[in-house]
C-alpha positions as semicolon CSV with decimal commas, in nm:
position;residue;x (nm);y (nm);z (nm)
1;X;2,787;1,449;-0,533
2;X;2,581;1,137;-0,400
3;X;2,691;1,211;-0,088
4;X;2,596;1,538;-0,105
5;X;2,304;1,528;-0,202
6;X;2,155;1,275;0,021
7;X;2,259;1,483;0,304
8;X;2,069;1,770;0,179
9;X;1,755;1,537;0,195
10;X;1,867;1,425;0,521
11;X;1,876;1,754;0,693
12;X;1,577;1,884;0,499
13;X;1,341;1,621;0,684
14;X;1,493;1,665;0,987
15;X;1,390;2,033;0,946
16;X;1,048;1,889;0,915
17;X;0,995;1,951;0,565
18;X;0,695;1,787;0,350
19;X;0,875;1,481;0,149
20;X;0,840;1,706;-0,178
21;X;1,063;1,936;-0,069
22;X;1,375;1,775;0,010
23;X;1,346;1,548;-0,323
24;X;1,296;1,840;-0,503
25;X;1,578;2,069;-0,350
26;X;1,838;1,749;-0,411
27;X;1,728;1,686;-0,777
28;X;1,808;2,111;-0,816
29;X;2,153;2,025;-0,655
30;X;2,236;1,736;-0,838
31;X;2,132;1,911;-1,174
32;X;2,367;2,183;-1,074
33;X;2,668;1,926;-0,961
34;X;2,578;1,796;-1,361
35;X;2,581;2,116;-1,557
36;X;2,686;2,378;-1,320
37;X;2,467;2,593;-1,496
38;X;2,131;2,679;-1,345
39;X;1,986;2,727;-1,711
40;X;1,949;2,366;-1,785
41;X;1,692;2,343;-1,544
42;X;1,453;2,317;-1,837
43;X;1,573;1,990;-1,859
44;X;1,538;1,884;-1,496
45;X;1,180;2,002;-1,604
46;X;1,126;1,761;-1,873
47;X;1,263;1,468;-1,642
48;X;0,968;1,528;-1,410
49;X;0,723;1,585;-1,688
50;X;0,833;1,241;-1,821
51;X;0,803;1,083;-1,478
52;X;0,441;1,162;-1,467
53;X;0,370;1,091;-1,827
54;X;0,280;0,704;-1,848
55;X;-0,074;0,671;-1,928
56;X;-0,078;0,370;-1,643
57;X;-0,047;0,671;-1,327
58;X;-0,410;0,750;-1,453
59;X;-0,502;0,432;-1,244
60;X;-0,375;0,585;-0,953
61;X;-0,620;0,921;-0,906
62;X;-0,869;0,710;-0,992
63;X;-0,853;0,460;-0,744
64;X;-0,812;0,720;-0,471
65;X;-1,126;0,910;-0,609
66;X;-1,339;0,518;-0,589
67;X;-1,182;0,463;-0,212
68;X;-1,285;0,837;-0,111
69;X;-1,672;0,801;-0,224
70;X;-1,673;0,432;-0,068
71;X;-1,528;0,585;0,227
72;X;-1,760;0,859;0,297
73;X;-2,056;0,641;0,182
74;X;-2,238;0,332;0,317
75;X;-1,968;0,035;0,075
76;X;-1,749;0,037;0,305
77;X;-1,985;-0,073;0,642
78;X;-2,188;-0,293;0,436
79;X;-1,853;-0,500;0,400
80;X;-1,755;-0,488;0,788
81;X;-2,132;-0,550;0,860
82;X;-2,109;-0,884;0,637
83;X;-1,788;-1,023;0,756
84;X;-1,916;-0,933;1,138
85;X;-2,237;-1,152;1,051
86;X;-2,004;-1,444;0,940
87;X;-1,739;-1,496;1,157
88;X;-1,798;-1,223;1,441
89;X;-1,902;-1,515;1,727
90;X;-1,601;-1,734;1,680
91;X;-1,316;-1,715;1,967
92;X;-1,143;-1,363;1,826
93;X;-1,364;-1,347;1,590
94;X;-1,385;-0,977;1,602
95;X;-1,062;-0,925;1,547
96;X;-1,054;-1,205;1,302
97;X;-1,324;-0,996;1,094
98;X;-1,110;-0,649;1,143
99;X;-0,865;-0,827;0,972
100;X;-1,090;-0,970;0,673
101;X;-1,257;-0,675;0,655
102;X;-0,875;-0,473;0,636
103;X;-0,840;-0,707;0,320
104;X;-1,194;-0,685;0,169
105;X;-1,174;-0,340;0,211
106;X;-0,822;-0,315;0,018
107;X;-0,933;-0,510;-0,263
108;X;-1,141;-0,210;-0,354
109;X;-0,919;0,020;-0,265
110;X;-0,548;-0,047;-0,312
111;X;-0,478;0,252;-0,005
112;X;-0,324;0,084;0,330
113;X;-0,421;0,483;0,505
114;X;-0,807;0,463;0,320
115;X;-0,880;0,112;0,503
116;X;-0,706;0,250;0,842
117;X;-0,972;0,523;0,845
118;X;-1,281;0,284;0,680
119;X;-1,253;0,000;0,896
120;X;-1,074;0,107;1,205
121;X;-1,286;0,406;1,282
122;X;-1,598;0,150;1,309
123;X;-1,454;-0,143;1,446
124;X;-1,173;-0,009;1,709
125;X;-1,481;0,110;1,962
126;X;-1,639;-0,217;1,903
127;X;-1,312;-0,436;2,011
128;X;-1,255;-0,206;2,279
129;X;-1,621;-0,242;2,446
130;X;-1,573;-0,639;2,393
131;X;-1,225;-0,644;2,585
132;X;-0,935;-0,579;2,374
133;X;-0,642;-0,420;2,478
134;X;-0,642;-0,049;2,253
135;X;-0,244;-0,139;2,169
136;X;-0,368;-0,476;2,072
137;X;-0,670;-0,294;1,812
138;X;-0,451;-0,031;1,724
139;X;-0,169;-0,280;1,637
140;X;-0,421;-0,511;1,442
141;X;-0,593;-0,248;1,255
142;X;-0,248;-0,063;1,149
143;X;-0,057;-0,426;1,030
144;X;-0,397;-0,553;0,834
145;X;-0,442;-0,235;0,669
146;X;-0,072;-0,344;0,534
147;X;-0,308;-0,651;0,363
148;X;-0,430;-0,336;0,100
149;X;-0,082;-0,307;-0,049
150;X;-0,070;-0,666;-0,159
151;X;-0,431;-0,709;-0,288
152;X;-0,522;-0,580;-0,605
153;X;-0,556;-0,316;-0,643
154;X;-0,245;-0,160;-0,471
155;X;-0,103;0,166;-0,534
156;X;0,228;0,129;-0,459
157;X;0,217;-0,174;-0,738
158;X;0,120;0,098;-0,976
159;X;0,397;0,307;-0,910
160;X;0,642;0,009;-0,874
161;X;0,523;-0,092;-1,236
162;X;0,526;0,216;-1,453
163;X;0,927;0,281;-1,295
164;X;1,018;-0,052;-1,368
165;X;0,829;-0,094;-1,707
166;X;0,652;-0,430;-1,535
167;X;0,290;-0,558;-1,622
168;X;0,074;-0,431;-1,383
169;X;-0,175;-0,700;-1,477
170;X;0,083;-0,937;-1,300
171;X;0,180;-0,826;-0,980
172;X;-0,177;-0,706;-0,889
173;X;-0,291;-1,119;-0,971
174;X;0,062;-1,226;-0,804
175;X;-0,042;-0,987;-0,445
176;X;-0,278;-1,232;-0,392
177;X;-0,115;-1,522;-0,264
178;X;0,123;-1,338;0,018
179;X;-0,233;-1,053;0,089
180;X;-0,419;-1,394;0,208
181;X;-0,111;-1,571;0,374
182;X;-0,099;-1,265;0,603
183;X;-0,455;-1,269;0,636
184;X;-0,466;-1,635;0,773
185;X;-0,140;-1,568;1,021
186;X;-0,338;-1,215;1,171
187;X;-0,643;-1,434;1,197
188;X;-0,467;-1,713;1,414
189;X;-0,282;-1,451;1,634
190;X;-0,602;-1,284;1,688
191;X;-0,754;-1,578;1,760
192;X;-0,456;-1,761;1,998
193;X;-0,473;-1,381;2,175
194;X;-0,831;-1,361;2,206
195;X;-0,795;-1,707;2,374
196;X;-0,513;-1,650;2,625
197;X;-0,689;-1,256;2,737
198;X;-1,043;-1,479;2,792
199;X;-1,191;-1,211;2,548
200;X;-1,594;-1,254;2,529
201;X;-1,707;-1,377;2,194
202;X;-2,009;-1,203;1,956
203;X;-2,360;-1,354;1,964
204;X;-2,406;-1,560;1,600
205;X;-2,639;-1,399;1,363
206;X;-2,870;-1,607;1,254
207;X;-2,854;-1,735;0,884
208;X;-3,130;-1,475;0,780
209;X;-2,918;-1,195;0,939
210;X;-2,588;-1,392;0,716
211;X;-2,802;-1,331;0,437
212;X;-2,962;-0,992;0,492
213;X;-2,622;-0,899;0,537
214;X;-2,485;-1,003;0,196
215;X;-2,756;-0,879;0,019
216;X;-2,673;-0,538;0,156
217;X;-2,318;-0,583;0,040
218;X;-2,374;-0,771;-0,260
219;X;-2,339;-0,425;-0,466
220;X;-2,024;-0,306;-0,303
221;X;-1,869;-0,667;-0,367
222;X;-1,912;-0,612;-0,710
223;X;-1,547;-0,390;-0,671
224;X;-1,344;-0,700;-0,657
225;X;-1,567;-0,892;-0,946
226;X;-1,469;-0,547;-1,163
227;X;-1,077;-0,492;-1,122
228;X;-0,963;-0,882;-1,079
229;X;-1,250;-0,988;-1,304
230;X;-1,238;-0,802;-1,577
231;X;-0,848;-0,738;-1,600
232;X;-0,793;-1,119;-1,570
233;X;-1,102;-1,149;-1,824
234;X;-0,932;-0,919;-2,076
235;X;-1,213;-0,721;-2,068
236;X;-1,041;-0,380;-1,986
237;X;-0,712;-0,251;-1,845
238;X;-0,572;-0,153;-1,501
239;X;-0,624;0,211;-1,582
240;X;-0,965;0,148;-1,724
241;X;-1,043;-0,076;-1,434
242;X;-0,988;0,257;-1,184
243;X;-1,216;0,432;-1,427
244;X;-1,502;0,202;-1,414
245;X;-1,487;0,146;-1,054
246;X;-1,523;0,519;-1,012
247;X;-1,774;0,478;-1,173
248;X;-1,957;0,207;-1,030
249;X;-1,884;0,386;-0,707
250;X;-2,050;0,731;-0,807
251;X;-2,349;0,511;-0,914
252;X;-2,349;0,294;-0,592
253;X;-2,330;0,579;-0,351
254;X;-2,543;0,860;-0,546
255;X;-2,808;0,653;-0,724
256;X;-2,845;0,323;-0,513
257;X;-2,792;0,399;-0,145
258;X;-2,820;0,756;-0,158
259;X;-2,598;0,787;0,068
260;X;-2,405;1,100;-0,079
261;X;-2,535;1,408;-0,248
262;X;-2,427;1,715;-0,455
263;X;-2,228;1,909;-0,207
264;X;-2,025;1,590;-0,146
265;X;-1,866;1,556;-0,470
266;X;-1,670;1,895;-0,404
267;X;-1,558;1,777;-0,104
268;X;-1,493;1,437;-0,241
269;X;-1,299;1,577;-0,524
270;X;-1,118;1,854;-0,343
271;X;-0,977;1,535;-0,114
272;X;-0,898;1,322;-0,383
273;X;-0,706;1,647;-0,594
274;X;-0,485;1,740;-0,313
275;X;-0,397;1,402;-0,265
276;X;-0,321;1,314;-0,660
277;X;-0,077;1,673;-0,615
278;X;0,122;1,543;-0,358
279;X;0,144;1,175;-0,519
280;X;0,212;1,350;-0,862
281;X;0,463;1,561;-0,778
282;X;0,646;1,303;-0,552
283;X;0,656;1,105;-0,863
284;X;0,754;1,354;-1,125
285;X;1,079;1,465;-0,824
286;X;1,140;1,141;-0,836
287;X;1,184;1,053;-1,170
288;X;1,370;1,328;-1,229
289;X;1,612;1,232;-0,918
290;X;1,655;0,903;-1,050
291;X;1,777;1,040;-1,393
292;X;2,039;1,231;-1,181
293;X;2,140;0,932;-0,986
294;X;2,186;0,693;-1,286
295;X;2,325;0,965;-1,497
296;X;2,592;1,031;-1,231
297;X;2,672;0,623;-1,167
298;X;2,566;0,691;-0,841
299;X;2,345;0,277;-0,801
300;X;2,688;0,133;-0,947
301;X;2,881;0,282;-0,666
302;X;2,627;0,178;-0,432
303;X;2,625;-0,207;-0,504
304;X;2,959;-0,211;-0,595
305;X;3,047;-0,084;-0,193
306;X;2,764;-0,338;-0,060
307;X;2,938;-0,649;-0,305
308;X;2,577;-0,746;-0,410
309;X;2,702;-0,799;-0,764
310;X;2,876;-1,137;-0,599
311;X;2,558;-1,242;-0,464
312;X;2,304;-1,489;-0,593
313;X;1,943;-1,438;-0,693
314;X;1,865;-1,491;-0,284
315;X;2,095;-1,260;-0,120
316;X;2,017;-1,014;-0,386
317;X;1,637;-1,000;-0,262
318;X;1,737;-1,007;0,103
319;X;1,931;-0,675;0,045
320;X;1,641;-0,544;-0,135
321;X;1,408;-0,649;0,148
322;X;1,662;-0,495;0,414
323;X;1,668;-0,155;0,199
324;X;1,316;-0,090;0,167
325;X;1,221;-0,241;0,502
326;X;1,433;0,042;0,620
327;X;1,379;0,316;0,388
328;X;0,981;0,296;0,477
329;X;1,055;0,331;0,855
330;X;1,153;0,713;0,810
331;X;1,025;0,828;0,492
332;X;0,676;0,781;0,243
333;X;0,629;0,469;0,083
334;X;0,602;0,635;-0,235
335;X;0,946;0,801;-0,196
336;X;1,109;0,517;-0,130
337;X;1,007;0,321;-0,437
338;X;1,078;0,606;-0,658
339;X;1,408;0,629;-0,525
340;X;1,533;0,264;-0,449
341;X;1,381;0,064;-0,758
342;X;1,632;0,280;-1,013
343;X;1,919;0,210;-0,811
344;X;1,861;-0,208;-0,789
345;X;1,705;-0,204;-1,112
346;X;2,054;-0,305;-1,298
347;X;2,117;-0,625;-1,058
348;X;1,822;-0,730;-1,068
349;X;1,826;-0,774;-1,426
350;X;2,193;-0,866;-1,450
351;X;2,110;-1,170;-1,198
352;X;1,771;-1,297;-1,391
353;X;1,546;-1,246;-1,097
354;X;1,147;-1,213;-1,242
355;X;1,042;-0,843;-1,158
356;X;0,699;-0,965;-1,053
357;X;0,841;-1,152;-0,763
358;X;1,061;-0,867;-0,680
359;X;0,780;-0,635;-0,668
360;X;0,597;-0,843;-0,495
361;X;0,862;-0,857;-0,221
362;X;0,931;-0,470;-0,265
363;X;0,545;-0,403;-0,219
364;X;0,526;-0,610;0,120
365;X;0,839;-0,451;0,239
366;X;0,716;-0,128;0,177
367;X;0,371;-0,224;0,320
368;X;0,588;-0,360;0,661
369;X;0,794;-0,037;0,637
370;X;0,475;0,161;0,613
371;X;0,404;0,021;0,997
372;X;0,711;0,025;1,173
373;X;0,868;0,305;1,397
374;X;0,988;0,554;1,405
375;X;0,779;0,711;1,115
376;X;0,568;0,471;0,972
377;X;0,320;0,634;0,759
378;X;0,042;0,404;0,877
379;X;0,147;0,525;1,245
380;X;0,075;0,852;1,171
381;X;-0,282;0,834;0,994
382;X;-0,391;0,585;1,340
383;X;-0,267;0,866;1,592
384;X;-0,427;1,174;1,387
385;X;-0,760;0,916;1,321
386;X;-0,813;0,776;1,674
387;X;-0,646;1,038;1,880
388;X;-0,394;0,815;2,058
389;X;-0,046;0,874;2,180
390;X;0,274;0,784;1,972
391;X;0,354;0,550;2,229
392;X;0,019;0,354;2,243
393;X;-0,005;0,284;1,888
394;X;0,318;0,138;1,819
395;X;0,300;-0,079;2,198
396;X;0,134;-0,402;2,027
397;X;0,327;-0,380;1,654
398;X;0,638;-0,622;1,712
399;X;0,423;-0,957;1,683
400;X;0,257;-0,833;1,333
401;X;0,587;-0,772;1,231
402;X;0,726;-1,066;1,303
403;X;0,424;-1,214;1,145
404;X;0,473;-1,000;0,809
405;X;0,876;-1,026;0,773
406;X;0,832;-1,430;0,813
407;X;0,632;-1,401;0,504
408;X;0,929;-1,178;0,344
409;X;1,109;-1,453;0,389
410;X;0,874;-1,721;0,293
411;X;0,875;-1,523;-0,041
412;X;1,266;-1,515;-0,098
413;X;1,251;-1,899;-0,041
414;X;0,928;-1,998;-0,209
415;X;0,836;-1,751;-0,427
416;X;0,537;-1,938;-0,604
417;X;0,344;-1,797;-0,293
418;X;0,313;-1,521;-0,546
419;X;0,401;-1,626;-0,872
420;X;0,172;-1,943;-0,865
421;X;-0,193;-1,749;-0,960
422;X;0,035;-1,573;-1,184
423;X;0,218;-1,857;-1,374
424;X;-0,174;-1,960;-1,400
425;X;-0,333;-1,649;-1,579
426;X;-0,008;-1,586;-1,771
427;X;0,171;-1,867;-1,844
């Protein structure tokens, strides 16, 4: 049957079916391996309703809805513009800043495709007129847009989280530590590169432009102060973070900058709906798949063929690593999570490994996945965003990678990179 079935999905997306599709059409056929009777498909029903059921997926419309109206407002420049005042003259500094501004921009959004669009759309033309190489930009903007993933809040945590019954509250605090590791390593690089090309640096603002520039921003960095803030504060939860920040982002871009108006919020929320669809029924096929999968002894059969159930807590997280390193190269992020976490989820228990730090690792995996060729999703949004060819935007990936899977590894070896801020607010 496993076999089976994964062919099905196979063949389906080589068809060039949406990801829905194929999930869905293998969860039918794996129902009908189970019963062989296409009237229990009530029940394959009820899996998916109880996929998308957890009151903690609330969190994630919501934080698309907050990154669409910062988007398509004036938040997300006044950011760039600030970290552009700041470090913009140093030796790569412009690249230096796409990267900080990849990660400031994530920590209010939590989407690695949202920040491709917000900050690469302004800054690529900018890098490009000062001397970079467009593989170099593209490369730069795709891999730091990876940065969102990591620092709260992050999406793919979310899902991670509600599958594996993990505080949320944790891995968004324990992202931190790898999100700025990778920040400082895409900094150097940019700077080392900037260096060796003989790339022209920015004038320096003067300290009244510095400080024009955060008052401008000073609103939209109140994003970060809400979600890590008042979750670590105890104020409110995860979900009612989301809520609040759509909030504060409705009265940001409506009320303060007046930057959007009436017709916007159909647009806005016609965006943000057909993006919650796909997301929601990706997670309710899933969930229903995984039933299928564990009800069929299919992640026992899997392990058992790989031996991982001989390995220690280290060679248990390098397989992970491997799996959804390689899963994310051909299919959705999303997907991938939904599909891989039920089938580890046994030896990861049975070997005492913390499910923070294995989300953690899981979410950066799926972040470097998210990048790589062949079918990166991140690949994708750059070409369809900045109208560049397949080959061009993937040219100047392989040091970024490098970069991000040396801090895979760094996290399988010392994993208070991420556990450390959250040993502190937990522990």
């Amino acid at each position: 049957m496993a076999t089976t079935i994964f062919l099905i999905m196979i063949v389906l997306l080589l068809l060039g079916f949406p990801m829905m599709i194929p999930l869905l059409v293998a969860t039918f056929v794996g129902f009908i391996f189970l019963f062989g009777d296409i009237g229990r498909m009530d029940f394959m029903v009820q899996q998916m309703m109880a996929g998308i059921r957890p009151a903690s997926l609330i969190a994630v419309p919501m934080f698309i809805l907050a990154a669409d109206i910062m988007t398509r407002g004036q938040s997300a420049d006044r950011l760039i513009d600030m970290v552009m005042k700041f470090i913009g003259h140093i030796k790569g500094g412009l690249a230096v800043s796409t990267a900080a501004a990849c990660t400031l921009f994530g920590a209010v959004s939590g989407s690695t495709q949202a920040t491709v669009v917000a900050v690469g759309s302004p800054l690529r033309p900018r890098m490009l007129k000062a001397g970079y190489k467009d593989s170099f930009v593209l490369a730069l903007i795709i891999n730091a847009s990876d940065i969102a993933f990591l620092i709260p809040p992050s999406i793919g945590m979310i899902i991670y989280g509600v599958i594996s019954s993990t505080s949320i509250s944790e891995l968004f605090i324990a992202g931190i530590g790898p999100g700025l590791l990778l920040l400082v390593l895409f900094s150097a690089y940019s700077m080392i590169y900037a260096t060796i090309k003989g790339v022209p640096t920015e004038p320096k603002a003067s300290w009244a432009e510095r400080g024009e520039s955060v008052k401008r921003a000073i609103w939209p960095l109140g994003f970060p102060v809400i979600i890590v803030g008042g979750i670590y504060g105890g104020i409110f939860s995860p979900t009612e973070a989301a809520a609040v920040c759509v909030l504060y982002a409705i009265i940001l871009e409506f009320l303060v900058f007046r930057s959007l108006n009436l017709p916007d919020i159909y647009r806005i929320a016609k965006s943000t709906g057909l993006i919650t669809a796909v997301v929601f029924i990706l997670v309710g096929a899933g969930a229903a798949f995984s039933w299928v999968i564990s009800f069929a002894q299919v992640p026992q059969e899997i392990l058992a063929a790989v031996g991982i159930a001989d390995m220690g807590p280290k060679g248990v997280l390098a397989v992970i690593s491997i799996a959804f390193f390689i899963g994310c190269m051909f299919v959705d992020p999303i997907v991938v999570i939904l599909i891989l976490v039920p089938i580890f989820a046994p030896v990861v228990n049975s070997v005492g490994l913390d499910p923070v730090l294995v989300g953690t690792i899981i979410t950066l995996q799926v972040a470097i996945g998210s990048a790589t060729p062949p079918f990166g999703c991140d690949i994708f949004t750059a070409i369809a965003i900045f109208k560049r060819p397949y080959i061009e935007v993937i040219r100047g990936i392989f040091p970024f990678t490098v970069m991000l899977l040396s801090v895979s590894v760094a996290l399988i070896y010392f994993p208070q990179i991420a556990l450390f801020l959250r040993d502190l607010a937990f522990r």
